[in-house]
C-alpha positions in Angstrom: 123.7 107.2 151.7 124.7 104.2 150.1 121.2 102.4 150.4 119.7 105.3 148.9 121.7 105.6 145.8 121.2 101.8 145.9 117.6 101.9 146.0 117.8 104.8 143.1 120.1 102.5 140.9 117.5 99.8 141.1 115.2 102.0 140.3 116.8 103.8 136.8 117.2 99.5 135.9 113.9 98.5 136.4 112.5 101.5 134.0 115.1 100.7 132.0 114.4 97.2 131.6 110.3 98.2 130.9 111.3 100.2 127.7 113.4 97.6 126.5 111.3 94.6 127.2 113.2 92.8 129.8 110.5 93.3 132.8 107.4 91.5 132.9 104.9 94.6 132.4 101.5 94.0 134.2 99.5 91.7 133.5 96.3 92.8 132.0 92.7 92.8 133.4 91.1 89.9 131.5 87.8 88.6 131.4 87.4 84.8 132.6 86.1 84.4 129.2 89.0 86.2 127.4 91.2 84.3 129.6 89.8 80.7 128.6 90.9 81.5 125.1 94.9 81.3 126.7 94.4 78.6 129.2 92.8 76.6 127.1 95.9 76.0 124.5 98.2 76.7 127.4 99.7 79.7 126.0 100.6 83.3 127.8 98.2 86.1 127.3 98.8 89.1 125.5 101.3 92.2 127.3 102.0 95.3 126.1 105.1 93.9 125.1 103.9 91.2 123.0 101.9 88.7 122.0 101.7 84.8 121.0 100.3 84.0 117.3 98.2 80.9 117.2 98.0 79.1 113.7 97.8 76.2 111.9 94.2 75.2 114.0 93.7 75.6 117.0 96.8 77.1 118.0 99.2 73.9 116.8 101.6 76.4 116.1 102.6 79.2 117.6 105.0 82.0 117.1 105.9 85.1 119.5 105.2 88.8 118.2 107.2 91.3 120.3 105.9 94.7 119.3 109.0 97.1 118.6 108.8 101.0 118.8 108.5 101.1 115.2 105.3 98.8 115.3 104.0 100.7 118.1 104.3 104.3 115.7 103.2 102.2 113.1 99.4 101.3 115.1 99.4 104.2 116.7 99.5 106.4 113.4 96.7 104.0 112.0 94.4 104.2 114.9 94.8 107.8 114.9 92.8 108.1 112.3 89.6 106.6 114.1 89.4 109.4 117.3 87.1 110.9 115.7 84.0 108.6 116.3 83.3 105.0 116.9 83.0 104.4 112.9 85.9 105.2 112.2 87.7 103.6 114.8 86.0 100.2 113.6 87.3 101.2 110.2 91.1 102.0 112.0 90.4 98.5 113.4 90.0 96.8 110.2 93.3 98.8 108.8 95.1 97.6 112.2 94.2 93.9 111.9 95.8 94.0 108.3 98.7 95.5 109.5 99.3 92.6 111.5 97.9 89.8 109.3 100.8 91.8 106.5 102.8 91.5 109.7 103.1 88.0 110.4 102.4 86.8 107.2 106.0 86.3 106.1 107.2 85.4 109.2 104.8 82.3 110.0 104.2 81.4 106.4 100.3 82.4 106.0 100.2 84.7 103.4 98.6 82.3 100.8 96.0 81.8 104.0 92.1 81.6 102.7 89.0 82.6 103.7 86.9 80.4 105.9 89.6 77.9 106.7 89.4 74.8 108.0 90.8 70.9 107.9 89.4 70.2 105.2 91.5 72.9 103.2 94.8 70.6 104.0 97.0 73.7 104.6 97.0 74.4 108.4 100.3 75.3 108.4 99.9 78.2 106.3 96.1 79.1 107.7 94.4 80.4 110.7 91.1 78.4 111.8 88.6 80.8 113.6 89.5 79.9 117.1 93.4 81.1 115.8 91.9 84.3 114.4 89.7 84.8 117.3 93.2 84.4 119.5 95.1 86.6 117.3 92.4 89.0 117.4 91.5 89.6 120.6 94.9 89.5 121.7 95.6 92.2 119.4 93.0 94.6 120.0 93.8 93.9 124.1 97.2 95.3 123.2 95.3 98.4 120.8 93.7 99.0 124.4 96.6 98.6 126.4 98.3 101.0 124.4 95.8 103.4 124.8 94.3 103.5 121.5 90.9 102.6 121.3 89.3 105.7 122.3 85.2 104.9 121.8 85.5 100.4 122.3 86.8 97.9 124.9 87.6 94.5 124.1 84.5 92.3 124.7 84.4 88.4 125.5 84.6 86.2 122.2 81.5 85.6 120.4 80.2 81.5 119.5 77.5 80.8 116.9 76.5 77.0 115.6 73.2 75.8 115.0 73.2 72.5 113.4 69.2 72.2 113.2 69.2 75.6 111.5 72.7 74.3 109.0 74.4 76.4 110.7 78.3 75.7 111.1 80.4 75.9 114.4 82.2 79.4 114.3 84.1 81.9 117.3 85.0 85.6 116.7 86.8 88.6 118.6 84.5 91.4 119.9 84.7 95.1 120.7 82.1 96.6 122.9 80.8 100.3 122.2 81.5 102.5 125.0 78.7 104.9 124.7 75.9 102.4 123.8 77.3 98.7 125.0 76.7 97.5 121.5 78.7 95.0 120.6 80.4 94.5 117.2 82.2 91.5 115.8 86.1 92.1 114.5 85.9 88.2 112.3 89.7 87.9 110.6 88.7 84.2 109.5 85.9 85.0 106.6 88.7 87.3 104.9 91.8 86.0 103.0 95.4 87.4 104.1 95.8 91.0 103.8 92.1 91.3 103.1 90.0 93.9 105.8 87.9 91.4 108.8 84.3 91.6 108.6 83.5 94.1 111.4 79.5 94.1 111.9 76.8 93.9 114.7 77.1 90.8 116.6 72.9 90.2 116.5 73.5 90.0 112.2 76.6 87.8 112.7 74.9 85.4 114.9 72.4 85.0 112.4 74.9 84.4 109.5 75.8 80.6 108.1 
């Protein structure tokens, strides 16, 4: 009797410890190429729990965003709003990703970020590069999916453009993938300023961007 309620107890603490954040949740299904964006600045993937913001290029600095129920309502009531077709769940996309750049703005300092930054702007500790956006990003929308809100797109495998014959400029993105017809659609935080909505557009017309 006494290994039974033992086993029980154990059991009530575990759950208990998954809805306040104590347990490691399990550890999502990645991509080797979504995984490369973590290994490569040595830095945990996303859980449902949380995730780790890169700025300040190339993921020099780093903060920890652990989602609370309140942020979870918060997405949840945003994405809503896109169930009805894949549209508008790229538009509920773009109104998600400001909610977290407004988010973590004022915590890590980046809400005078710019548009299209780089080292030559001399503020990376108030800017995201596009390998930090494309981090932030993906991670994001791999928690949107975890959660269970991205009815009509998976995550995809970041996107790389750079053609220096052609003047083309180095430049990575995050990607969502149409369920219905595999297209594939480019979610790009790091041509907007802070607070401003990501380009969200075909990945064929992006590639062929400067």
């Amino acid at each position: 009797m006494f290994r039974v309620m033992s086993r029980t107890v154990l059991i009530v603490i575990f759950l208990a410890g998954i809805a306040l954040g104590t347990v490691p949740a399990t550890a999502m299904q990645l991509s080797p190429e979504q995984s490369e964006l973590y290994t490569s600045v040595s830095i945990n993937p996303p859980s449902p729990n949380g995730m780790t913001v890169c700025y300040g290029f190339v993921c020099r600095r780093r903060a920890e965003l652990t989602f609370t129920s309140a942020d979870q309502k918060q997405l949840s009531q945003i994405m809503a709003a896109g169930k009805a077709s894949a549209i508008a769940e790229r538009a509920a996309v773009q109104k998600a990703v400001v909610w977290f750049d407004k988010r973590m703005g004022p915590v890590i300092g980046t809400t005078t970020r710019v548009a299209r930054a780089d080292i030559r702007n001399r503020a990376d500790a108030s800017n995201y590069d596009c390998w930090d956006s494309t981090r932030n990003v993906s991670s994001f929308l791999l928690v949107l999916q975890e959660w269970g809100l991205l009815k009509h797109h998976t995550v995809g495998n970041p996107r790389y453009r750079g053609n220096i014959l052609a003047m083309q400029l180095p430049h990575n993105t995050a990607v969502l993938t149409e369920k219905a017809s595999r297209v594939e659609w480019v979610v790009d935080m790091w041509t907007t300023r802070y607070a401003q909505p990501p380009d969200v557009m075909l990945v064929d017309k992006w590639l062929k961007e400067e």
